[in-house]
C-alpha positions in Angstrom: 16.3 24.1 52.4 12.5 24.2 51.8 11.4 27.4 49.8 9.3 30.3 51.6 5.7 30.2 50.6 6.0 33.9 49.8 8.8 33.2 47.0 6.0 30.4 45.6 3.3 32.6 45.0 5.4 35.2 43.3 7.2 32.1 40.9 3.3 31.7 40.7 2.3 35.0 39.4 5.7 34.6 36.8 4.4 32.0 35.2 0.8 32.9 34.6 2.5 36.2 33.4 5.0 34.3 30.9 2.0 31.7 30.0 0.1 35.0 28.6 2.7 35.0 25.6 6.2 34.8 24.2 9.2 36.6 23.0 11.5 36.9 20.1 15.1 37.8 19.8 15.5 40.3 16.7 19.0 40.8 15.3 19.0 44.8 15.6 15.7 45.8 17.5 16.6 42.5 20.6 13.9 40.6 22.6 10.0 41.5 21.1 6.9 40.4 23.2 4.4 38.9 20.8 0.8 39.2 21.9 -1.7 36.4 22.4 -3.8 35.4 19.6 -6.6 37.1 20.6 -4.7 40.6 20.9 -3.6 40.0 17.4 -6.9 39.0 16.1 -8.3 42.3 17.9 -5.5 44.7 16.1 -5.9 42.8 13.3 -9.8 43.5 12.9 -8.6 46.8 13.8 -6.0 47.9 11.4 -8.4 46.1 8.5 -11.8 48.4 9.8 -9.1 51.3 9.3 -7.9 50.2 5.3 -10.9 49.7 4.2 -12.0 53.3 6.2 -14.8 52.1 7.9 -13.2 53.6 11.0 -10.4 56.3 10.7 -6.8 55.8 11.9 -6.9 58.0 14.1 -10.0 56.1 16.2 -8.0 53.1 15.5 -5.0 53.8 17.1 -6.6 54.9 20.1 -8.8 51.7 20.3 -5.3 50.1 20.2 -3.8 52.3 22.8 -6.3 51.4 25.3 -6.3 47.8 24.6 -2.5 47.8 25.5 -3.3 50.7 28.5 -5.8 47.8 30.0 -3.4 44.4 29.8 -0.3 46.4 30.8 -2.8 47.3 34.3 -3.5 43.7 34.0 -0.2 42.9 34.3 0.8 45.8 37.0 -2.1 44.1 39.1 -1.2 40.9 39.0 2.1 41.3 39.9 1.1 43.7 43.3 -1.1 40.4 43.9 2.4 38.8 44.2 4.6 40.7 46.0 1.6 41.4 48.6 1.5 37.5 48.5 4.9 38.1 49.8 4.8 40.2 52.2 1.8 37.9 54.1 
C-alpha cells in the first residue's frame, strides 16, 4: 500500500533532524547527542575565552545556555513544521 504524503514529510523532517548530528551509547550514562562541529567549535572558543579569563564563567555559561535554548527552538520548530505537514 502506497504511503500517505503526510507520514513523508514527517520521515522528512526526521532525517534533516538526525543529519544535524549523532549519538553515542555510554556504558553507565546510555545514548549522548554529540553536537555538530560548529556547536563544538562555538563551546570550545567558549570554554578557552573563560581559562584564559578573558570572559568570566559565569558569562560563559550563559552564552552556552542560550546557544542550546536557540537549536533546541530549532528543533521544536521544525518538528511543528512536520506534524502540521501532517495534518494538511
Amino acid at each position: 500500500m502506497a504511503e500517505k504524503p503526510s507520514t513523508g514529510h514527517q520521515n522528512a523532517v526526521d532525517r534533516v533532524l538526525a543529519a544535524q548530528g549523532f549519538a553515542v551509547d555510554l556504558p553507565v550514562i546510555g545514548r549522548v547527542r554529540i553536537p555538530q562541529p560548529e556547536q563544538l567549535a562555538y563551546y570550545g572558543v567558549l570554554g578557552a575565552l573563560a581559562a584564559a579569563e578573558i570572559i568570566e564563567w559565569p558569562v560563559a555559561l550563559v552564552l552556552a545556555t542560550g546557544h542550546w535554548l536557540l537549536h533546541d527552538q530549532h528543533n521544536r520548530i521544525a518538528h511543528q513544521i512536520g506534524e502540521a505537514l501532517e495534518e494538511a
